[in-house]
PDB file of N, CA, C and O in Angstrom:
ATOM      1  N   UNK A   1     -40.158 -16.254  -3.480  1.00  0.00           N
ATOM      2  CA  UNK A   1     -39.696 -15.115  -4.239  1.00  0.00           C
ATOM      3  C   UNK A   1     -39.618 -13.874  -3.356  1.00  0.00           C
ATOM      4  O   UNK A   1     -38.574 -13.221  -3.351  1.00  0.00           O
ATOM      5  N   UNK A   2     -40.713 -13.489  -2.570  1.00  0.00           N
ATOM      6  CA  UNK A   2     -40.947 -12.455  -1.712  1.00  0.00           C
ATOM      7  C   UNK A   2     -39.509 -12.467  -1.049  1.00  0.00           C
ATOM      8  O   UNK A   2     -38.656 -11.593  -1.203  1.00  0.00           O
ATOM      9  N   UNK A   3     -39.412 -13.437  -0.403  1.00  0.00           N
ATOM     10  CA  UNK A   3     -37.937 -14.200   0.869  1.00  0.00           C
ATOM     11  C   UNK A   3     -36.817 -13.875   0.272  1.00  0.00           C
ATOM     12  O   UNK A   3     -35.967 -13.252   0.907  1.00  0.00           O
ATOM     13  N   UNK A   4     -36.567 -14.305  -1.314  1.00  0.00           N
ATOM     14  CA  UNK A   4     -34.951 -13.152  -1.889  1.00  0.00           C
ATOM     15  C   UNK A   4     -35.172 -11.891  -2.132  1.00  0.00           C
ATOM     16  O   UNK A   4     -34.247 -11.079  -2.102  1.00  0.00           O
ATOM     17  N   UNK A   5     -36.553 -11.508  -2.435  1.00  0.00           N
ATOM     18  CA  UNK A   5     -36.444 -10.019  -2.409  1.00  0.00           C
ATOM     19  C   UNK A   5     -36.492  -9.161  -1.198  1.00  0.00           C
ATOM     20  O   UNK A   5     -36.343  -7.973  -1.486  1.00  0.00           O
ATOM     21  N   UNK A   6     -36.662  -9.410   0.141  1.00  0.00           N
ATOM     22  CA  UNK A   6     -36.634  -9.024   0.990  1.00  0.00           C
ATOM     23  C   UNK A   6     -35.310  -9.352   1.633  1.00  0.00           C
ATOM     24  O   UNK A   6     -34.911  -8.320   2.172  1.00  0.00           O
ATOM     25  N   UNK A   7     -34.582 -10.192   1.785  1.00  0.00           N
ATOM     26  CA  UNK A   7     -33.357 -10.723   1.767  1.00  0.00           C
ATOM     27  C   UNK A   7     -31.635 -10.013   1.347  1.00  0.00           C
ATOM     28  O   UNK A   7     -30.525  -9.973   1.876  1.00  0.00           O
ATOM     29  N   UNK A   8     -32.386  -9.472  -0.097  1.00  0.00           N
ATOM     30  CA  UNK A   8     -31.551  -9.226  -1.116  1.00  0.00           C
ATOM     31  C   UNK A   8     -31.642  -7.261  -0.210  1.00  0.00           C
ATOM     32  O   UNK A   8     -30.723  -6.525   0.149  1.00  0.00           O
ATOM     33  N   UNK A   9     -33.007  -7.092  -0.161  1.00  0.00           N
ATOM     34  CA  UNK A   9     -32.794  -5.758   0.518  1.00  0.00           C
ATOM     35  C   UNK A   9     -31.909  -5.429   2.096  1.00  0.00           C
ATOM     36  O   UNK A   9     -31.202  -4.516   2.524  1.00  0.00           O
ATOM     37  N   UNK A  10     -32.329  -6.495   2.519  1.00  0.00           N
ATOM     38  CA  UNK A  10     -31.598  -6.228   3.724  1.00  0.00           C
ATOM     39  C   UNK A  10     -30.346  -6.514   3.808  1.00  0.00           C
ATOM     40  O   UNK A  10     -29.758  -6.148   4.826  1.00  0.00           O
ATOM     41  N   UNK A  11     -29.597  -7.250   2.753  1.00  0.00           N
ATOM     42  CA  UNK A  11     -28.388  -7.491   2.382  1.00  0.00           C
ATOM     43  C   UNK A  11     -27.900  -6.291   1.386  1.00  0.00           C
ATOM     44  O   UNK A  11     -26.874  -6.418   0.718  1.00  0.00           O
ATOM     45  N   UNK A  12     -28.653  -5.198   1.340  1.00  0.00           N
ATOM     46  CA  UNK A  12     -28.056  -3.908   0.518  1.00  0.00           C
ATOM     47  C   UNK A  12     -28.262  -2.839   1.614  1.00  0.00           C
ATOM     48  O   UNK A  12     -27.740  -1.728   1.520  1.00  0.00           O
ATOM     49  N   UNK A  13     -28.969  -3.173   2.562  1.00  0.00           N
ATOM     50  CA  UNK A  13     -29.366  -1.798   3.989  1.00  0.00           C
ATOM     51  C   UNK A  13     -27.739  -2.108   4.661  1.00  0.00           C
ATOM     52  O   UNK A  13     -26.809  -1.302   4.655  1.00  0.00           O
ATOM     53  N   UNK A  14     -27.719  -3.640   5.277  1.00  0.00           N
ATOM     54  CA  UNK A  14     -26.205  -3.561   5.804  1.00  0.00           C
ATOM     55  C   UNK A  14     -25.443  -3.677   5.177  1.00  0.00           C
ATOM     56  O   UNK A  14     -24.438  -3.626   5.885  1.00  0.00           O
ATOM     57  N   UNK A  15     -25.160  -3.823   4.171  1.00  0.00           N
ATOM     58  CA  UNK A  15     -23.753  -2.598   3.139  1.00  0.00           C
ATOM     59  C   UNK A  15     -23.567  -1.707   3.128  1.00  0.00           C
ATOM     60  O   UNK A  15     -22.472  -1.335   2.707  1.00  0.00           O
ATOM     61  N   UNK A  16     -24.609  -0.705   3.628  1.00  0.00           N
ATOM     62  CA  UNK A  16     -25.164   0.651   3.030  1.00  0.00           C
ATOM     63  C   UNK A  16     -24.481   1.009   4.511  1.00  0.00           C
ATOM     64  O   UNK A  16     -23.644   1.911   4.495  1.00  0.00           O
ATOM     65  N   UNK A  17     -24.750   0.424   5.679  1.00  0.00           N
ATOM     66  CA  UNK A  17     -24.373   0.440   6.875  1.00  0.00           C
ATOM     67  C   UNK A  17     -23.387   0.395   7.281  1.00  0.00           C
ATOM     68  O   UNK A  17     -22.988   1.228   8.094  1.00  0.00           O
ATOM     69  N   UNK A  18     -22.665  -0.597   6.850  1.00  0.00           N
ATOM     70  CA  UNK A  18     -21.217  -0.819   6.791  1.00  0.00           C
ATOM     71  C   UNK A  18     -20.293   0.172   6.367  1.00  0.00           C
ATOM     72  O   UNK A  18     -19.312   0.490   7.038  1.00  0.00           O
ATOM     73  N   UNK A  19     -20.656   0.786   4.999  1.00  0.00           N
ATOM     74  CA  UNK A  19     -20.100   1.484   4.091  1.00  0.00           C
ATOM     75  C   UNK A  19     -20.048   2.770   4.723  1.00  0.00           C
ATOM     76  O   UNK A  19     -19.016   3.408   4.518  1.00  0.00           O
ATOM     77  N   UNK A  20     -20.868   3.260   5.396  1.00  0.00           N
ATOM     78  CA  UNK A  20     -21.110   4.206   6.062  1.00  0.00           C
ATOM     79  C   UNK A  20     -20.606   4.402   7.284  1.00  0.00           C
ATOM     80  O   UNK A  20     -20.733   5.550   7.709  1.00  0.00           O
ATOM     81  N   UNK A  21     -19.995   3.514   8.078  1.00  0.00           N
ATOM     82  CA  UNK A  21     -19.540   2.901   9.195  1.00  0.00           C
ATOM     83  C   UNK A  21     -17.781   3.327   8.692  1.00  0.00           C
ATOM     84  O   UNK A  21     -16.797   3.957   9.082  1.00  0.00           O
ATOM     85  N   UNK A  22     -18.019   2.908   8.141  1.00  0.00           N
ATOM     86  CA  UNK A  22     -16.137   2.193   7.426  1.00  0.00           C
ATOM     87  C   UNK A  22     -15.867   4.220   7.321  1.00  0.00           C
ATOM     88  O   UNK A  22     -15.340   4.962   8.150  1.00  0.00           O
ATOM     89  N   UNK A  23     -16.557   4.582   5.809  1.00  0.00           N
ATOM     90  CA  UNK A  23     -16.181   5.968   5.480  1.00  0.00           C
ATOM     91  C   UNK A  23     -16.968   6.892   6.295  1.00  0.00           C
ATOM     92  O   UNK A  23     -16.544   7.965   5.866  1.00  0.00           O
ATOM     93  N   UNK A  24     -17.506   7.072   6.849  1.00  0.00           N
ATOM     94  CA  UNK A  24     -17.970   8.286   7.823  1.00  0.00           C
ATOM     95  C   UNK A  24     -17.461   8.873   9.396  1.00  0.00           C
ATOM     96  O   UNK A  24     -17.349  10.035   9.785  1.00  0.00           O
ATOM     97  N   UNK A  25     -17.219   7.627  10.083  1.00  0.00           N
ATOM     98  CA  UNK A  25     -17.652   7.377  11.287  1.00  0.00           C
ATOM     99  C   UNK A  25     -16.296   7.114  11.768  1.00  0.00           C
ATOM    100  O   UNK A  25     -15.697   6.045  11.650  1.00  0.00           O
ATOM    101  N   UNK A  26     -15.710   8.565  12.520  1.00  0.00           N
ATOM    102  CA  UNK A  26     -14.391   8.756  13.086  1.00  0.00           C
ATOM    103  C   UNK A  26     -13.970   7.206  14.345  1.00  0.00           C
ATOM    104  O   UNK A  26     -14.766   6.907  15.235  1.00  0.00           O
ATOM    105  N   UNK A  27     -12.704   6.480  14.146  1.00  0.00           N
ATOM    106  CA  UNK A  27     -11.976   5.437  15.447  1.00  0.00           C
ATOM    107  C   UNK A  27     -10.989   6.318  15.952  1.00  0.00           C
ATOM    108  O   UNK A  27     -10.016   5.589  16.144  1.00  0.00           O
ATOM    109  N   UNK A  28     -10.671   7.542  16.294  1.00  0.00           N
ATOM    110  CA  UNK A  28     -10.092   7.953  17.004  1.00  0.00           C
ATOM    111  C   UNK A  28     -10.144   9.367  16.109  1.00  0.00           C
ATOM    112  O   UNK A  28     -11.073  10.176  16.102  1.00  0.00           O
ATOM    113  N   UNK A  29      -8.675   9.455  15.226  1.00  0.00           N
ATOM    114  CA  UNK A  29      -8.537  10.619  14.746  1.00  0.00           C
ATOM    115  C   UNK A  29      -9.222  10.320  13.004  1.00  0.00           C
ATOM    116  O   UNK A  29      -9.855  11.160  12.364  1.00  0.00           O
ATOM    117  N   UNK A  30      -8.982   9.350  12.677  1.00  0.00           N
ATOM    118  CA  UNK A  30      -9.605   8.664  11.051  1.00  0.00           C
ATOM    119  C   UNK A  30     -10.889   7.908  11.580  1.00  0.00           C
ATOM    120  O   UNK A  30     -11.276   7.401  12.633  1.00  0.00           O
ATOM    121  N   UNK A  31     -11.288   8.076  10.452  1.00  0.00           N
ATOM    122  CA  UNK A  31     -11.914   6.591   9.890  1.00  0.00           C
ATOM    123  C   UNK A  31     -11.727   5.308  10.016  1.00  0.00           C
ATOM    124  O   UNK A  31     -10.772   5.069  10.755  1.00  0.00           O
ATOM    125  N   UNK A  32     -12.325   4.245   9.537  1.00  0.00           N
ATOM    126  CA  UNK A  32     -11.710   2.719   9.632  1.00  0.00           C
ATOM    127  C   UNK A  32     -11.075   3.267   7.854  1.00  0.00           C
ATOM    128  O   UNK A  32      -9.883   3.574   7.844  1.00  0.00           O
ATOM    129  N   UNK A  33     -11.659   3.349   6.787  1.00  0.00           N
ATOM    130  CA  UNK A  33     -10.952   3.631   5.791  1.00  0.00           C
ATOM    131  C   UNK A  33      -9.482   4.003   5.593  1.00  0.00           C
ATOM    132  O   UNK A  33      -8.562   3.400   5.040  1.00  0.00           O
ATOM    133  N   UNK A  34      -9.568   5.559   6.415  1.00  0.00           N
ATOM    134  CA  UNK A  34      -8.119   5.618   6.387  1.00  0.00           C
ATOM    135  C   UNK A  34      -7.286   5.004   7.292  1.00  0.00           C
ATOM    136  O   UNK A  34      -6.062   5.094   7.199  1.00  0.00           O
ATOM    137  N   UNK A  35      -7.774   4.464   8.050  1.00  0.00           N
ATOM    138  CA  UNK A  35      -6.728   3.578   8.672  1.00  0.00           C
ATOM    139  C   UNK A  35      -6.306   2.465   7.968  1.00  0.00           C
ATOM    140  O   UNK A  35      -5.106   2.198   7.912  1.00  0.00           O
ATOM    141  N   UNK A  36      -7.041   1.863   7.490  1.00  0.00           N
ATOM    142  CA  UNK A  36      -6.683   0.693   6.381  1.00  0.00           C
ATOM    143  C   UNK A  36      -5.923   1.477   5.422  1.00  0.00           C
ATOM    144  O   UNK A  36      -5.058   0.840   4.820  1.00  0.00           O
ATOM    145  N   UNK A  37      -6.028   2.575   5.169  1.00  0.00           N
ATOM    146  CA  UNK A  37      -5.299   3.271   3.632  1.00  0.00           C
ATOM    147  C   UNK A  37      -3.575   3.507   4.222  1.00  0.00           C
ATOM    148  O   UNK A  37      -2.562   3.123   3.638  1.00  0.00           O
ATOM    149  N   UNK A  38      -3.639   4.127   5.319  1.00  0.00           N
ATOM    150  CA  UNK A  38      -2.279   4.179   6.004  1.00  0.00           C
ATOM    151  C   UNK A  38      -1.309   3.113   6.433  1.00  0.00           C
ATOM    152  O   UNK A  38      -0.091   3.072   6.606  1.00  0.00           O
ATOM    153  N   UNK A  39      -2.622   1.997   6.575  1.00  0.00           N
ATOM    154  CA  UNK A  39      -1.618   0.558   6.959  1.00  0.00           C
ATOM    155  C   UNK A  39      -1.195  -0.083   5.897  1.00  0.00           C
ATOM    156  O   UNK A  39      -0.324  -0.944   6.023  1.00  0.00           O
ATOM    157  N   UNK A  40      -1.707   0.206   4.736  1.00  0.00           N
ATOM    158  CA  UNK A  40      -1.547  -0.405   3.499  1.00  0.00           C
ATOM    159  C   UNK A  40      -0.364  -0.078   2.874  1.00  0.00           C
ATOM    160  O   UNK A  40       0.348  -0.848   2.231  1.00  0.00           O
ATOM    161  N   UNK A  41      -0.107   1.571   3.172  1.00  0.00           N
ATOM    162  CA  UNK A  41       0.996   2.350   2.535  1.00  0.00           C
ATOM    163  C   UNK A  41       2.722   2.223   3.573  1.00  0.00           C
ATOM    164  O   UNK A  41       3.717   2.847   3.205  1.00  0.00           O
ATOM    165  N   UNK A  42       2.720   1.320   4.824  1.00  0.00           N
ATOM    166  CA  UNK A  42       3.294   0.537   5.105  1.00  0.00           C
ATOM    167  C   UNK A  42       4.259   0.372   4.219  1.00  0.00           C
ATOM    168  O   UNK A  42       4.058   0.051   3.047  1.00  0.00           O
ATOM    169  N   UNK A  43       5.648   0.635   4.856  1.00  0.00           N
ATOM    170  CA  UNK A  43       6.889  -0.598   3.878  1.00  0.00           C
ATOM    171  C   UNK A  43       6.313  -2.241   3.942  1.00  0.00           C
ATOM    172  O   UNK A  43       5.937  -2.929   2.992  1.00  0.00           O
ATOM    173  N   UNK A  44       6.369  -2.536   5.117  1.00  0.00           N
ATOM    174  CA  UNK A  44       5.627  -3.729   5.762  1.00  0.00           C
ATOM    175  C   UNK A  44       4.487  -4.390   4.473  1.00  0.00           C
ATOM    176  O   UNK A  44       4.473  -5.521   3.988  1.00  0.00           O
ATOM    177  N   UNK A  45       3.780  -3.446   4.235  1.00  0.00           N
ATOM    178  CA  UNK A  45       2.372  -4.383   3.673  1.00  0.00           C
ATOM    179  C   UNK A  45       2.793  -3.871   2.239  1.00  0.00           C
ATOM    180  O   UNK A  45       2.090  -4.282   1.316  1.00  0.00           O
ATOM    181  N   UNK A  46       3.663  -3.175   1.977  1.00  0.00           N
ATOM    182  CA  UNK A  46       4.106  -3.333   0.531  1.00  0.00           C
ATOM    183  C   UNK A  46       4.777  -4.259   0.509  1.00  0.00           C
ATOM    184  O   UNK A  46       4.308  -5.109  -0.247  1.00  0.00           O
ATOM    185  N   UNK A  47       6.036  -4.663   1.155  1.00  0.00           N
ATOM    186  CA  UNK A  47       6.811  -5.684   1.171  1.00  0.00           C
ATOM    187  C   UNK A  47       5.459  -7.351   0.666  1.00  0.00           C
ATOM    188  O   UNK A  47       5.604  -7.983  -0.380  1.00  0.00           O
ATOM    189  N   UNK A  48       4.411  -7.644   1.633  1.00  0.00           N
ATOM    190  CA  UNK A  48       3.574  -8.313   1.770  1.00  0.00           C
ATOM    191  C   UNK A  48       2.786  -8.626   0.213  1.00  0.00           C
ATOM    192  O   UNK A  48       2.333  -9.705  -0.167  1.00  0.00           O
ATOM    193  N   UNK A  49       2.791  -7.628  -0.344  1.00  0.00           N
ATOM    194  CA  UNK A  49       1.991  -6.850  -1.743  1.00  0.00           C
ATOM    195  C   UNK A  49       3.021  -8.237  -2.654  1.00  0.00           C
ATOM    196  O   UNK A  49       2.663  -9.355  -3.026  1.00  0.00           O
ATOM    197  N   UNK A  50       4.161  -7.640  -2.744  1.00  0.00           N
ATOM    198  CA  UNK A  50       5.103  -7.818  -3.618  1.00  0.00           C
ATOM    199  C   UNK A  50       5.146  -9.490  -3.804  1.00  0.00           C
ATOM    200  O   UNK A  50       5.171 -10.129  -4.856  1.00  0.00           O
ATOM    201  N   UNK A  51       5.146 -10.105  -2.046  1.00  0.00           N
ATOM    202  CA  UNK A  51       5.523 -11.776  -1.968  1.00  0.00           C
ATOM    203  C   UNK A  51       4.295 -12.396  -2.036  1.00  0.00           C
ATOM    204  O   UNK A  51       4.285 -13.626  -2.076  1.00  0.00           O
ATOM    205  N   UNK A  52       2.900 -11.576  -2.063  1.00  0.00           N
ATOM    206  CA  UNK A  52       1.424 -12.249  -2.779  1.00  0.00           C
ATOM    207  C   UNK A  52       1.740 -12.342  -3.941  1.00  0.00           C
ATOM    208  O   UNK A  52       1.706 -13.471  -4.430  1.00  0.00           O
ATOM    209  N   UNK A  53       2.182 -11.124  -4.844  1.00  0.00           N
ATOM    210  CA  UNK A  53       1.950 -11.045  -6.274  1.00  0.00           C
ATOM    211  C   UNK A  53       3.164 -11.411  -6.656  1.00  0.00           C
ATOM    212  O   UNK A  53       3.498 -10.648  -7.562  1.00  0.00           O
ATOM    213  N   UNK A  54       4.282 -12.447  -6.358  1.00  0.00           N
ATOM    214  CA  UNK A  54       5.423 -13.411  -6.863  1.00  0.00           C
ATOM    215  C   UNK A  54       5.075 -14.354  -6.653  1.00  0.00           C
ATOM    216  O   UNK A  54       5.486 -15.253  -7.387  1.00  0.00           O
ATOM    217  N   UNK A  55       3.977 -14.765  -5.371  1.00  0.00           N
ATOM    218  CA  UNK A  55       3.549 -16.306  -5.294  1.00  0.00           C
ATOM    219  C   UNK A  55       2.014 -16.483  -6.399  1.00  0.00           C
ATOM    220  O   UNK A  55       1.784 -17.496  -7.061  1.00  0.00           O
ATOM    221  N   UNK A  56       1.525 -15.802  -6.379  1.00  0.00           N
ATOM    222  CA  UNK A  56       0.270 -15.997  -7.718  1.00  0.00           C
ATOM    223  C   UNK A  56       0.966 -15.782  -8.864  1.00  0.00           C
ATOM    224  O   UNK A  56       0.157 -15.916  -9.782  1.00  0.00           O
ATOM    225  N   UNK A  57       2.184 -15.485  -9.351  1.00  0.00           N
ATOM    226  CA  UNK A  57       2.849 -15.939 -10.619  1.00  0.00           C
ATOM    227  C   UNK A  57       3.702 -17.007 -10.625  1.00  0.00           C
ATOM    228  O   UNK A  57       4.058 -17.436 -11.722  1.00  0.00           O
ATOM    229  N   UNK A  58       4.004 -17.397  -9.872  1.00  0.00           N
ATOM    230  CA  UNK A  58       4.450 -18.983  -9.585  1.00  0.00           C
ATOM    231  C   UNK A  58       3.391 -20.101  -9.837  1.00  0.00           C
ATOM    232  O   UNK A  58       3.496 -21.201 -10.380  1.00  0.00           O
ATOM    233  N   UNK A  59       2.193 -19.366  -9.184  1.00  0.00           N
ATOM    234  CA  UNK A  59       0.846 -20.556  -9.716  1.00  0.00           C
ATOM    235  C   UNK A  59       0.764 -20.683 -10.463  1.00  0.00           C
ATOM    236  O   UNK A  59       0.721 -21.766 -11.048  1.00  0.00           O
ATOM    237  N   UNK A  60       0.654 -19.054 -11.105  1.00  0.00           N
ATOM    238  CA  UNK A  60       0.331 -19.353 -12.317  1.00  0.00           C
ATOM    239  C   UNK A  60       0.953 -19.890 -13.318  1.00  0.00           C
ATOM    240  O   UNK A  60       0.462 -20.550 -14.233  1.00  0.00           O
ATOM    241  N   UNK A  61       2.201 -19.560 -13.114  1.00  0.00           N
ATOM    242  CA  UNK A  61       3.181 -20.817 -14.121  1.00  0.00           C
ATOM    243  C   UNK A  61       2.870 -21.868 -14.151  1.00  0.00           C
ATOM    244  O   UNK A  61       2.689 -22.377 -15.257  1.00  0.00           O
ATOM    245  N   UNK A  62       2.669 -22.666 -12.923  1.00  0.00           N
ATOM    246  CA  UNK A  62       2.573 -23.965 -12.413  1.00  0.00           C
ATOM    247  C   UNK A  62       1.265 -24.501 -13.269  1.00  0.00           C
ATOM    248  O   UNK A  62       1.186 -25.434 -14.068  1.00  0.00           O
ATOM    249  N   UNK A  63       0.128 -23.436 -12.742  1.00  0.00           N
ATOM    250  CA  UNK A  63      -1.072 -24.354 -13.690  1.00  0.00           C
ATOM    251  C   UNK A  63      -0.850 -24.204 -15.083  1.00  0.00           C
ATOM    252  O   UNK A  63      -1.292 -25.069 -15.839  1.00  0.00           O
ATOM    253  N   UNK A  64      -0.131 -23.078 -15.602  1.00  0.00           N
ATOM    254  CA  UNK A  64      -0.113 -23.235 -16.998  1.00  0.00           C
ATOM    255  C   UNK A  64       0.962 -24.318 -17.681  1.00  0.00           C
ATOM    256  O   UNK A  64       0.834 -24.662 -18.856  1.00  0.00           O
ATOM    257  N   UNK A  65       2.095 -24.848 -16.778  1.00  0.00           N
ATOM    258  CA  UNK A  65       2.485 -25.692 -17.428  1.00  0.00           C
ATOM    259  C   UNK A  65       1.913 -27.799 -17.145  1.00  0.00           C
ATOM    260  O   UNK A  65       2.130 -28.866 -17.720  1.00  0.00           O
ATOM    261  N   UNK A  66       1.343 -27.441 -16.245  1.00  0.00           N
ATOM    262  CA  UNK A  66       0.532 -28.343 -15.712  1.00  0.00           C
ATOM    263  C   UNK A  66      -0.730 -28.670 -17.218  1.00  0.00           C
ATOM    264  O   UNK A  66      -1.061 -29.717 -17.774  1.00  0.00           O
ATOM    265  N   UNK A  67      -1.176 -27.072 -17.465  1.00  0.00           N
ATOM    266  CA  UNK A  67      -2.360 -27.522 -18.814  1.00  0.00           C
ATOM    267  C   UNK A  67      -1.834 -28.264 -19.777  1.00  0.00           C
ATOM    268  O   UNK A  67      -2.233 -29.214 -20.452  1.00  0.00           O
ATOM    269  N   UNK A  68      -0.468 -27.393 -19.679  1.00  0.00           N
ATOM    270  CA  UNK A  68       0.157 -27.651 -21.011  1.00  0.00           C
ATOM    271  C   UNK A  68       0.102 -29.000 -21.587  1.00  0.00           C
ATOM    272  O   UNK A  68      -0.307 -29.504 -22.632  1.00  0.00           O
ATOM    273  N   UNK A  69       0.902 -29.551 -20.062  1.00  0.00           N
ATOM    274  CA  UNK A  69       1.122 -31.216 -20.389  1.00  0.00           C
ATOM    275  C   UNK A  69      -0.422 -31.713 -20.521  1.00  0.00           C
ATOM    276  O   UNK A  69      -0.463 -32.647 -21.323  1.00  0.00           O
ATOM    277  N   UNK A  70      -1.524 -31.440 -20.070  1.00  0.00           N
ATOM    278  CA  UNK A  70      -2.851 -32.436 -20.159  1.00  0.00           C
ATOM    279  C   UNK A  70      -2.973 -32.457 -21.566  1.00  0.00           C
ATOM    280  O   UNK A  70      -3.103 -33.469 -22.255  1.00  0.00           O
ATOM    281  N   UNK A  71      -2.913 -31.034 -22.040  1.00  0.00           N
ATOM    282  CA  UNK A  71      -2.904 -30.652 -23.636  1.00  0.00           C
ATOM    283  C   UNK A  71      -2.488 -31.855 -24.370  1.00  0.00           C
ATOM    284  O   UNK A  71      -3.054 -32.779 -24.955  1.00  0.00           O
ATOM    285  N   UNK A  72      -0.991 -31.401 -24.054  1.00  0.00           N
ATOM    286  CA  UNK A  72      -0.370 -32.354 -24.918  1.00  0.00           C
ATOM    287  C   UNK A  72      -0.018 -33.822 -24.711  1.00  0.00           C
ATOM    288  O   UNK A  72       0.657 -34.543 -25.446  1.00  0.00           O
ATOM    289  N   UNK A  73      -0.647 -34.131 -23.498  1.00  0.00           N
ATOM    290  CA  UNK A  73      -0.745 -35.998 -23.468  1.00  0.00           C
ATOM    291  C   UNK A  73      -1.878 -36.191 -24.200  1.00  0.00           C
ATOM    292  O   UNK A  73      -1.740 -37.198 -24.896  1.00  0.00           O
ATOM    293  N   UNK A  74      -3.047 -35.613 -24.365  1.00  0.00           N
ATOM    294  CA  UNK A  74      -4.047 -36.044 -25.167  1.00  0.00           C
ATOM    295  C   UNK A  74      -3.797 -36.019 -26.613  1.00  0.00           C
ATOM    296  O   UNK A  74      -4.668 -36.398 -27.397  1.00  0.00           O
TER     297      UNK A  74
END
């Protein structure tokens, strides 16, 4: 018990670390944050955005008509 609670803390110190790392702590002229925020806002990684979220509605069609039929063979 001691071993996840000590565990569980040091797995919330390096988050805390990270987090602090990421938003505080200048890579040149930004942050790592805003650099991720600027690469994101990209035509590029919008384009990217768009052909994730057309291929997870294709799945999702897929498994839903996939249920459908288990549905209705039973």
């Amino acid at each position: 018990m001691i071993r996840k609670v000590v565990s569980g803390i040091f797995s919330l110190f390096v988050l805390c670390v990270l987090s602090y790392l990421a938003f505080f702590v200048p890579l040149g002229e930004r942050t790592l944050a805003e650099h991720v925020e600027r690469i994101g806002a990209t035509p590029e990684a919008e384009d990217l955005g768009e052909d994730a979220q057309r291929a997870s509605e294709r799945i999702e069609e897929t498994v839903r008509d996939r249920l459908e039929e288990e549905i209705a063979d039973q």
